[in-house]
DRENTORSE-226333 format. One line per 2 residues: number of its first residue (from 1); their letters; for each residue z, y, x of N, C-alpha, C, CB. Coordinates in steps of 0.02 Angstrom, whole numbers, plus 50000, padded with zeros to 5 digits. Glycine has a CB too. Layout:
DRENTORSE-226333
NUM> a> Z,Y,X,Z,Y,X,Z,Y,X,Z,Y,X ~ ...;
***
This chain:
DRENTORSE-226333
1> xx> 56436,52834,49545,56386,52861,49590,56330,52810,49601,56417,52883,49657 ~ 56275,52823,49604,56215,52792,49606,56195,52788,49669,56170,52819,49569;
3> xx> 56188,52711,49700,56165,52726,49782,56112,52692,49793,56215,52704,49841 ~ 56058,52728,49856,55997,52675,49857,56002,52644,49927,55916,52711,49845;
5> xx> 55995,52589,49928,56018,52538,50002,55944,52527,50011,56074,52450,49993 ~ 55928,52509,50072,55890,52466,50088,55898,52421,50151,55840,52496,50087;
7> xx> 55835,52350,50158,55889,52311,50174,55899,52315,50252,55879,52238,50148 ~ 55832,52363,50287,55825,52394,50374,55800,52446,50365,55776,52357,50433;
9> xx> 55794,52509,50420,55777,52566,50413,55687,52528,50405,55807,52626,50480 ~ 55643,52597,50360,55572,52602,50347,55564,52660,50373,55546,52596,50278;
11> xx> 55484,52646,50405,55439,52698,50408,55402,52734,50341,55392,52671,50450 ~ 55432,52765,50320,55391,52785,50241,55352,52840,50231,55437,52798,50184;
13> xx> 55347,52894,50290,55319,52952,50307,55249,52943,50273,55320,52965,50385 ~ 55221,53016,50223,55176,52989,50201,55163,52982,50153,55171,52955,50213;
15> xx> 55215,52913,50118,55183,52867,50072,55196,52881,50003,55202,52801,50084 ~ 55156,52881,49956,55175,52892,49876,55237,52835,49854,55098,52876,49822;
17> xx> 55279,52879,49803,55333,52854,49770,55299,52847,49693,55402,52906,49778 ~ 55318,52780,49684,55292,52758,49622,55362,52757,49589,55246,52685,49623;
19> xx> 55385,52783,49515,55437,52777,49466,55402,52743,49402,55469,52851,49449 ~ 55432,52669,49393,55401,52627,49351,55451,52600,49296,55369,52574,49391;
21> xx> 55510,52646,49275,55565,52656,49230,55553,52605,49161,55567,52740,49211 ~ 55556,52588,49118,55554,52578,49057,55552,52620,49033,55587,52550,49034;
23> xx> 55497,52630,48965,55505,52684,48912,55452,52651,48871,55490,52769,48935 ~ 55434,52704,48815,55389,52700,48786,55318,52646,48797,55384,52755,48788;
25> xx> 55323,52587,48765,55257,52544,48761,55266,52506,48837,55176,52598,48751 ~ 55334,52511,48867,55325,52483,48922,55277,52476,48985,55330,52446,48905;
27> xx> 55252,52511,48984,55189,52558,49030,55212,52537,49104,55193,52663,49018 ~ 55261,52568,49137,55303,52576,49203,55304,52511,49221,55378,52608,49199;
29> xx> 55332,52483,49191,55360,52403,49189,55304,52354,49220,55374,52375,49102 ~ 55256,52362,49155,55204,52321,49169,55144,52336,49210,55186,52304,49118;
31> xx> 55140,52387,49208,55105,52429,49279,55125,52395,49344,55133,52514,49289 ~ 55188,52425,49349,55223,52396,49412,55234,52345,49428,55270,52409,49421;
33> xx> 55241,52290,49372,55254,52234,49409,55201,52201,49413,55302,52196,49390 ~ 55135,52228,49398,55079,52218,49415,55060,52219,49487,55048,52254,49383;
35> xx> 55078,52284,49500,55042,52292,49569,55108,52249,49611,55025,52390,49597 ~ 55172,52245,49609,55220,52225,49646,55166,52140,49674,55306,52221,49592;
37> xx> 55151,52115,49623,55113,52036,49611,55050,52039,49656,55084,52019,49520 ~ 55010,52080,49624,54936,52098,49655,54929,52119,49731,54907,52159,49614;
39> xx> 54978,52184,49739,54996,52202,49820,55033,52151,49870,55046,52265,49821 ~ 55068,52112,49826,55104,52077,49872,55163,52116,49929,55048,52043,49909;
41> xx> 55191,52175,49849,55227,52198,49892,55290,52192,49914,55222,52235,49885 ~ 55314,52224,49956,55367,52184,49994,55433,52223,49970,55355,52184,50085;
43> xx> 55499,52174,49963,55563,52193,49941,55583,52221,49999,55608,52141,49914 ~ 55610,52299,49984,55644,52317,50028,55722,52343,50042,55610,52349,50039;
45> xx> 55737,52330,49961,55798,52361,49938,55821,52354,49890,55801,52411,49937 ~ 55873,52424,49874,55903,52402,49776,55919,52482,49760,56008,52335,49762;
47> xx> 55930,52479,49704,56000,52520,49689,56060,52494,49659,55989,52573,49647 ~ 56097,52533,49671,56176,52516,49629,56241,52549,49605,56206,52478,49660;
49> xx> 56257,52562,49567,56287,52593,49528,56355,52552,49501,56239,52612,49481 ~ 56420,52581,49489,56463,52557,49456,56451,52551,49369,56514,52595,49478;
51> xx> 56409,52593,49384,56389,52620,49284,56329,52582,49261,56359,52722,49266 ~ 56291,52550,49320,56241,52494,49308,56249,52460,49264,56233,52453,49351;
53> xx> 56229,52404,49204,56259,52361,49166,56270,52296,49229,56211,52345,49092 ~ 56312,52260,49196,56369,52202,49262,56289,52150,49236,56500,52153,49226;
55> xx> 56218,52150,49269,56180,52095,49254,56149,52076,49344,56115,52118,49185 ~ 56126,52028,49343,56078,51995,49397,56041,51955,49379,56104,51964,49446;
57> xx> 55980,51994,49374,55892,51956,49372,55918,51877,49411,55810,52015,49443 ~ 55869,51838,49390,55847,51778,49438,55759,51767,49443,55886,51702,49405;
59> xx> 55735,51774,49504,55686,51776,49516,55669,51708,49561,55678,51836,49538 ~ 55623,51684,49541,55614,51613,49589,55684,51594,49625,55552,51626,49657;
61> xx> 55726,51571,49563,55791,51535,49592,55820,51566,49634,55784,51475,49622 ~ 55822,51652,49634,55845,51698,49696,55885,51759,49653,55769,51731,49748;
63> xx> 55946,51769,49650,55992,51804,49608,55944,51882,49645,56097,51785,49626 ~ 55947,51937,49625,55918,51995,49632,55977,52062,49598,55840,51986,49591;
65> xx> 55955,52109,49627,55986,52171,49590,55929,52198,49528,56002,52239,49654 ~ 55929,52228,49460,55900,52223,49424,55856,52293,49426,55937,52201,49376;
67> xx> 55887,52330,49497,55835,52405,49504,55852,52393,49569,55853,52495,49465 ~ 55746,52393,49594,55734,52371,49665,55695,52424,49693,55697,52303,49673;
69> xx> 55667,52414,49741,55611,52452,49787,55589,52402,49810,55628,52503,49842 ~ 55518,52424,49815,55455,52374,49853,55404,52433,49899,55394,52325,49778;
71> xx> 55386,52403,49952,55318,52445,49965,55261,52409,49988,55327,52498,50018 ~ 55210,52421,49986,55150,52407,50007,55119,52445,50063,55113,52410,49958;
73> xx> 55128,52419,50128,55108,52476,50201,55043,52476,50172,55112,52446,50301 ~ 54998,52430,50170,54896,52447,50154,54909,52514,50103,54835,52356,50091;
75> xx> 54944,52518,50055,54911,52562,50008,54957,52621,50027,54910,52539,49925 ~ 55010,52615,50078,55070,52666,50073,55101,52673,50002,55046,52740,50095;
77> xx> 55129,52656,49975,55164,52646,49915,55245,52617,49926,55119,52595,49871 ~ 55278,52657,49867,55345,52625,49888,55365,52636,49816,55397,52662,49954;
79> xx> 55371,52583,49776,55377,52583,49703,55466,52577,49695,55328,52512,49665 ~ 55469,52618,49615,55563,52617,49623,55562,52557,49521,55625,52761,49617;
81> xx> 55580,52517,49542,55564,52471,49465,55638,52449,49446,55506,52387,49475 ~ 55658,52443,49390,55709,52431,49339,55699,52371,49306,55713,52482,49292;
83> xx> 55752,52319,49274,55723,52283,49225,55792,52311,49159,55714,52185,49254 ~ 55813,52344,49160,55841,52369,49115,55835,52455,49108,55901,52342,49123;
85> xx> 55832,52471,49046,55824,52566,49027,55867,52606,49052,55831,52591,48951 ~ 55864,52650,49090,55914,52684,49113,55939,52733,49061,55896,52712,49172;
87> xx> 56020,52742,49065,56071,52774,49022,56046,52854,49010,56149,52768,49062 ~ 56035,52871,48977,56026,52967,48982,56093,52974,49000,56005,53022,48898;
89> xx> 56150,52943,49022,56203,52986,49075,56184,52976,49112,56267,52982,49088 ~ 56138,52922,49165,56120,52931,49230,56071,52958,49257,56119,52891,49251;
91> xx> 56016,52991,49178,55955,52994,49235,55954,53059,49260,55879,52978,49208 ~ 55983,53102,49243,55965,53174,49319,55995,53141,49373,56013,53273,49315;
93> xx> 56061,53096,49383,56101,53094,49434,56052,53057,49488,56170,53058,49416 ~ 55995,52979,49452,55978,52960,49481,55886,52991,49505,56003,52904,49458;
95> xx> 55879,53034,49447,55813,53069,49478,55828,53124,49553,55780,53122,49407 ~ 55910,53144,49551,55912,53192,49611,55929,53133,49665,55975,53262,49605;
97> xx> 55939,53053,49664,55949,53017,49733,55882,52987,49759,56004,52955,49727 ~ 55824,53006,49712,55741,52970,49719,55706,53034,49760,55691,52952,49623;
99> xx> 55727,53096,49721,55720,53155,49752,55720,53160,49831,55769,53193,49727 ~ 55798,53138,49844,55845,53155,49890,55814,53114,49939,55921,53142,49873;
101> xx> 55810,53037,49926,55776,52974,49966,55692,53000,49989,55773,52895,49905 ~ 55653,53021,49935,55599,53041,49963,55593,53098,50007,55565,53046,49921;
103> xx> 55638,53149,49998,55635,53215,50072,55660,53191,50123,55680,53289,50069 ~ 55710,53141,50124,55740,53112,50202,55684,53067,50206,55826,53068,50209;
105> xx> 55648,53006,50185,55591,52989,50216,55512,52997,50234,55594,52959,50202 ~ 55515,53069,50201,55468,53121,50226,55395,53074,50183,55467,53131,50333;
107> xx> 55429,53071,50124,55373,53030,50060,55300,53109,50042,55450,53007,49947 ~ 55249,53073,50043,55185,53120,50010,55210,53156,49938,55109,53063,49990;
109> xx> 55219,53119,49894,55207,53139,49810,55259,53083,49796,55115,53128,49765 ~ 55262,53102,49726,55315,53070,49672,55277,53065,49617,55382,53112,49655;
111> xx> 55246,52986,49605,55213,52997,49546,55262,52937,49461,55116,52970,49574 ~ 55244,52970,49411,55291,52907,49374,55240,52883,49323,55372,52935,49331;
113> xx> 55249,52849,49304,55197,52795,49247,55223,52797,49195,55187,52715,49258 ~ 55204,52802,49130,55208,52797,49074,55165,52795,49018,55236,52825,49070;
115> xx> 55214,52808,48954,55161,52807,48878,55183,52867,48851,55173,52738,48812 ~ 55158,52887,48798,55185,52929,48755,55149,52913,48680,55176,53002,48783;
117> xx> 55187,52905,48634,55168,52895,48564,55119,52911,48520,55203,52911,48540 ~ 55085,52879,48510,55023,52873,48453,55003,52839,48413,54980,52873,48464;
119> xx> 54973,52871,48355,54961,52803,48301,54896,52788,48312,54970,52815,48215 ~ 54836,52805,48340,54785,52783,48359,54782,52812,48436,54731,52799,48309;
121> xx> 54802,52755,48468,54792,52771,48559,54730,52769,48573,54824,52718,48616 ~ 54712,52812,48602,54635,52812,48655,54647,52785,48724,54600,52895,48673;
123> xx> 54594,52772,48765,54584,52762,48822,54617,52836,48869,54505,52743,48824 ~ 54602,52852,48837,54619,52929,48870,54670,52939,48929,54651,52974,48812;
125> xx> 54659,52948,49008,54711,52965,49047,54747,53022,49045,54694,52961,49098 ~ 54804,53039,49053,54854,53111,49048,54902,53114,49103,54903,53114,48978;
127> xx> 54888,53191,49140,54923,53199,49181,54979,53271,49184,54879,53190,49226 ~ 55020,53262,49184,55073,53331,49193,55102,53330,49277,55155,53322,49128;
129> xx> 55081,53409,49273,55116,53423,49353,55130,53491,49345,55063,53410,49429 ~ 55155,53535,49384,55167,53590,49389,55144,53613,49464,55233,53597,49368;
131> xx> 55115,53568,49484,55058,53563,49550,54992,53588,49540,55043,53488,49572 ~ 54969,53642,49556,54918,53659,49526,54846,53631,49564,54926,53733,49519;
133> xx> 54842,53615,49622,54807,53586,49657,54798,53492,49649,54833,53612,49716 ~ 54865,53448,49655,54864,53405,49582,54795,53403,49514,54933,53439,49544;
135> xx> 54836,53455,49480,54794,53447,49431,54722,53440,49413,54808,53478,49409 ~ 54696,53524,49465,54637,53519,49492,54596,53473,49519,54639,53546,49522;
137> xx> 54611,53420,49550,54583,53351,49575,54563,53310,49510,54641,53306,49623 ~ 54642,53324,49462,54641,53271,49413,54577,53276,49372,54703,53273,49368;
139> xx> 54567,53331,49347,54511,53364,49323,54457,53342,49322,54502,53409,49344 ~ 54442,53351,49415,54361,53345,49429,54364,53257,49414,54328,53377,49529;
141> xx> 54405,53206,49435,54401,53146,49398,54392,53118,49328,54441,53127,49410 ~ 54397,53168,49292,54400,53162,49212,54468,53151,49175,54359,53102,49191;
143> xx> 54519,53178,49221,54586,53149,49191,54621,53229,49144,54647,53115,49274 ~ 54624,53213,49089,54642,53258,49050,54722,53296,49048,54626,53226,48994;
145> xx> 54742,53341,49082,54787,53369,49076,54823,53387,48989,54765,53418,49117 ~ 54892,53389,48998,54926,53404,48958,54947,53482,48928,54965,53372,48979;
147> xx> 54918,53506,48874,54925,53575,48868,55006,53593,48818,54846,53602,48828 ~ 55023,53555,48777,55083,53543,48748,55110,53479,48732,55083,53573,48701;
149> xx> 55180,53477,48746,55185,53393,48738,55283,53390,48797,55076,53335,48797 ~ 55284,53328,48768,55364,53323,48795,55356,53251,48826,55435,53327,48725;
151> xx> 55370,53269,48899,55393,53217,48940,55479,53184,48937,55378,53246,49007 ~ 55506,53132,48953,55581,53123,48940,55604,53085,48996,55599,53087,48873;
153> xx> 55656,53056,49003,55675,53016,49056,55690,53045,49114,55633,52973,49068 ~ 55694,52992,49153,55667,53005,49231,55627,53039,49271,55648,52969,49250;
155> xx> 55577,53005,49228,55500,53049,49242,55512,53141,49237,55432,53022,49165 ~ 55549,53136,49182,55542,53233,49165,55582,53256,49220,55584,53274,49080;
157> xx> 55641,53219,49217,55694,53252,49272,55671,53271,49346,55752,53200,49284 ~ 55627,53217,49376,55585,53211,49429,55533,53262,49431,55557,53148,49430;
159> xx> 55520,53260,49376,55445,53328,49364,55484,53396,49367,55393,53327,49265 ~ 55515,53390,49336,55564,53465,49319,55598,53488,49401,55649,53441,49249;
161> xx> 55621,53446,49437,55649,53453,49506,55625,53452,49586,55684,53411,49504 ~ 55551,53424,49570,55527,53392,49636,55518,53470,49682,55441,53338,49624;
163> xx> 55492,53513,49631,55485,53585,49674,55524,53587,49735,55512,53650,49633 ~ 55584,53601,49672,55648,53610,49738,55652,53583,49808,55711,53581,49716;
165> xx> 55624,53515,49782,55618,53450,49853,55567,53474,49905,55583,53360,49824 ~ 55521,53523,49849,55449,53529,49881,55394,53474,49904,55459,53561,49935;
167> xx> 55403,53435,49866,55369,53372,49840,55312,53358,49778,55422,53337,49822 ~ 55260,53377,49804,55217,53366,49734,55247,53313,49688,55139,53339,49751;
169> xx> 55229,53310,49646,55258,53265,49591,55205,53271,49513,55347,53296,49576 ~ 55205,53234,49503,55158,53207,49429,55185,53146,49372,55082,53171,49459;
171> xx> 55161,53156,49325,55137,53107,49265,55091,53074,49271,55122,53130,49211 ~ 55087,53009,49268,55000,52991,49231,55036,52959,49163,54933,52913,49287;
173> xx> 55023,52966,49118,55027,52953,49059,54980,52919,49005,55040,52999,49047 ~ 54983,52869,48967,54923,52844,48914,54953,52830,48843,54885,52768,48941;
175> xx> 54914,52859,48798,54932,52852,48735,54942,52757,48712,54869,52896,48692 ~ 55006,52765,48689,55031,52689,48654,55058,52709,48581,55102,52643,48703;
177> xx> 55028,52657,48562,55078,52642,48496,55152,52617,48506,55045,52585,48452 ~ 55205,52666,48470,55254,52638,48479,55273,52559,48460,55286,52679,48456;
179> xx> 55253,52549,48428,55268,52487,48397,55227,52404,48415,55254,52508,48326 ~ 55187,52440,48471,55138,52384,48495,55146,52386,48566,55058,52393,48475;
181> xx> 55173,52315,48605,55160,52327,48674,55078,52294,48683,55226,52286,48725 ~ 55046,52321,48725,54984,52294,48745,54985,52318,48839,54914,52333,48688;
183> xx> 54938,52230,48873,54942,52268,48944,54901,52306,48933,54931,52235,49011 ~ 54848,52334,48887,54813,52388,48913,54814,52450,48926,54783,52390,48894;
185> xx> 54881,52471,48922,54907,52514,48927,54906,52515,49016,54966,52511,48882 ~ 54954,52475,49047,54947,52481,49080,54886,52465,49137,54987,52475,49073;
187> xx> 54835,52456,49110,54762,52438,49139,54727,52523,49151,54708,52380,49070 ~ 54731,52554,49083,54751,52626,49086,54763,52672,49148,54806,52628,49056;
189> xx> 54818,52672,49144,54880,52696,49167,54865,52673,49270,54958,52643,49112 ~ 54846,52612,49279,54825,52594,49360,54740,52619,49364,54833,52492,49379;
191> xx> 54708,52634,49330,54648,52662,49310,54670,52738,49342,54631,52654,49221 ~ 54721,52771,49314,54726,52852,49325,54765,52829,49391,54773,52913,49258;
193> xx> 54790,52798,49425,54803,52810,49491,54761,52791,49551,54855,52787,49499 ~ 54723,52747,49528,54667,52737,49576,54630,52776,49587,54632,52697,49568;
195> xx> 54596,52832,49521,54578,52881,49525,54624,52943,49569,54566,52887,49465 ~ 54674,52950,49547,54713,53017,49580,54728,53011,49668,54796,53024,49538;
197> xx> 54756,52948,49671,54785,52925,49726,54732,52884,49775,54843,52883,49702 ~ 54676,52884,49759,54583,52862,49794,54618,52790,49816,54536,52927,49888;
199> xx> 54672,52746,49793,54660,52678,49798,54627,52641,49765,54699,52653,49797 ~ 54628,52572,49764,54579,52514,49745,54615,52453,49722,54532,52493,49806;
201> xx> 54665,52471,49658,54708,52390,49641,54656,52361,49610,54784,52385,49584 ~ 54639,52302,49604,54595,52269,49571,54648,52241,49495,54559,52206,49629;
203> xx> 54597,52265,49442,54605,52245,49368,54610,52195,49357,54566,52259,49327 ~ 54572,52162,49372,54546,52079,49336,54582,52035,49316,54513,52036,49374;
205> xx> 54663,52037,49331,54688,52000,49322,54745,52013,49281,54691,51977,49366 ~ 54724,52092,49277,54791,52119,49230,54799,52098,49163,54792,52193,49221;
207> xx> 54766,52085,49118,54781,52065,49053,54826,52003,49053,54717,52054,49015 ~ 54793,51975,49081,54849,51892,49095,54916,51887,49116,54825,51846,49153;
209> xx> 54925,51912,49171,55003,51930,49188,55004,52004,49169,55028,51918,49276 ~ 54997,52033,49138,55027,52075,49098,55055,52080,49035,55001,52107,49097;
211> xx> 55023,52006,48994,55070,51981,48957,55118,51945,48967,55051,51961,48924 ~ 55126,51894,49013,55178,51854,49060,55236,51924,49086,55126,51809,49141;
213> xx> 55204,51953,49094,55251,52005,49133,55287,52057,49066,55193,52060,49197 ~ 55240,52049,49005,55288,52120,48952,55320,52050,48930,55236,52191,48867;
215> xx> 55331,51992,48911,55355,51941,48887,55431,51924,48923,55301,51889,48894 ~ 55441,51934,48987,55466,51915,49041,55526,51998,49035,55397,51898,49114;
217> xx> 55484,52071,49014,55531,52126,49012,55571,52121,48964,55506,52185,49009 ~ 55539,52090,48894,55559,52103,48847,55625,52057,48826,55505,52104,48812;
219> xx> 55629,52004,48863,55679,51949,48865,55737,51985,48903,55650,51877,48903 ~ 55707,52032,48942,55746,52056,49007,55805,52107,48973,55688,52102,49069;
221> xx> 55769,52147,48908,55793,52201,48898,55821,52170,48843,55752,52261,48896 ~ 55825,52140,48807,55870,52099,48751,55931,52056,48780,55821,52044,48710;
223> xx> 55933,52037,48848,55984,52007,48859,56013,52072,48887,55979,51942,48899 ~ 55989,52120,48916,56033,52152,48952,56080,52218,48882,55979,52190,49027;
225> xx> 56058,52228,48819,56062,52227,48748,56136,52198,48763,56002,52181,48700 ~ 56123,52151,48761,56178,52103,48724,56225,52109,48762,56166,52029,48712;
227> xx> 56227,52113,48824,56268,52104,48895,56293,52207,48855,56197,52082,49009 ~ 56279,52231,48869,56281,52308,48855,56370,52303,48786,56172,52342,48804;
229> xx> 56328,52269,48738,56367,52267,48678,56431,52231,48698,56329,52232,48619 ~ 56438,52159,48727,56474,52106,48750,56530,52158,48791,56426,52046,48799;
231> xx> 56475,52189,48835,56535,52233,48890,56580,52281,48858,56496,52284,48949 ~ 56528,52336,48806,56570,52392,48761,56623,52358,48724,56522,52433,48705;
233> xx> 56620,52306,48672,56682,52273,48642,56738,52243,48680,56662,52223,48603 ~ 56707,52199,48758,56776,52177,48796,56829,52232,48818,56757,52140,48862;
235> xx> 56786,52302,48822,56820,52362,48872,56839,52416,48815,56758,52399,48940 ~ 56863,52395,48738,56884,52443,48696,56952,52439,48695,56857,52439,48634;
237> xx> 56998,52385,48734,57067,52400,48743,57078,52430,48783,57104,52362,48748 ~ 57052,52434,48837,57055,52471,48887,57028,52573,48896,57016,52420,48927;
239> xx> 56992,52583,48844,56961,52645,48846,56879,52657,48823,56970,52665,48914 ~ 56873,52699,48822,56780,52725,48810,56756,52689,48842,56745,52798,48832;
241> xx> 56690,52663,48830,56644,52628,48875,56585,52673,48877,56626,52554,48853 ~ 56519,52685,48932,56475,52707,48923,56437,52653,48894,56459,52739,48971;
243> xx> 56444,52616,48893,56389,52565,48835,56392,52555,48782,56381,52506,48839 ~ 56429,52608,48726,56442,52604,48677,56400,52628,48643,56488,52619,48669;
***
């Protein structure tokens, strides 16, 4: 079972839910831990899971859980960030406890960050909602809606469910090459939320730690690789592993 702690009750009424998952071109990641840097936003929590892989980040000499929450009161934001990919066995379980967390703290919207695959990426912003008023905004900004096309992950599960919650909910999405991380993706990608969401992160500094920061995931997600494999072979006397 997947649980989300935090570390005192929050006032969160309001505030947009940012989902900054790993996927495609690393978008979420580096987005997020952009603004986490830039906002100066504040740790407020974790998640945790038995089915988690057995790892702990170290952050400025400070052991961490490797899927956190942060928020930013100035911008109302309450970002949900990973440093490892979540399992396709966990993600409806954990898109219905983000769900669940945002109707008990009486959260605005559910928005998630990402890429989706291309061999020549444009600048181009992309948004999916099933919000029709959403979209309409997105529009008059210049942000190009999605007419066919497959969302995956988290993100879909969240998109596919928020109704129920009665929670607006969205995509912003930017074309990446699979095979190339670049921060500009996520320069992109904080581009379509400043627009949607009428905040003001400042760019300027994103290219720089946004390579420090995809450099820093990518180490993240190769050890946690290995830790994955290490765990599936110690636990084959014992039975199935989900990290196999």
């Amino acid at each position: 079972m997947i649980q989300i702690k935090i570390l005192k009750e929050q006032n969160l009424k309001g505030y947009t839910i940012l989902e900054t998952f790993p996927g495609i071109g690393l978008v979420g990641p580096m987005a997020g831990s952009y603004m986490i840097e830039k906002l100066g936003m504040e740790y407020i929590g974790h998640m945790e899971s038995d089915q988690f892989p057995p790892i702990a980040t170290i952050h400025h000499s400070i052991p961490m859980f490797p899927a956190r929450l942060y928020k930013s009161d100035k911008m109302k934001l309450l970002l949900f960030m990973s440093e490892f990919t979540i399992s396709p066995l966990l993600v409806n379980q954990l898109a219905n406890e983000v769900l669940a967390f945002a109707r008990k703290y009486g959260a605005d919207k559910l928005v998630s960050v990402g890429g989706m695959p291309s061999q020549k990426p444009t600048d181009t912003i992309y948004i999916a909602s099933s919000n029709g008023a959403v979209l309409k905004k997105a529009q008059k900004m210049g942000i190009k809606t999605i007419e066919e096309g497959v969302v995956s992950g988290v993100s879909a599960a969240l998109l596919i469910n928020a109704a129920e919650f009665k929670i607006p909910a969205f995509d912003i999405l930017v074309e990446v090459n699979p095979s190339i991380t670049d921060p500009k993706y996520a320069e992109i990608a904080i581009e379509g939320l400043n627009k949607v969401l009428g905040i003001d992160i400042d760019l300027s500094e994103l290219d720089k730690e946004a390579k420090i920061v995809e450099a820093k995931i990518r180490e993240m997600l190769s050890k946690v690789k290995n830790t994955h494999e290490q765990y599936a072979s110690s636990s084959e006397s014992t039975g199935p592993s989900m990290y196999a």
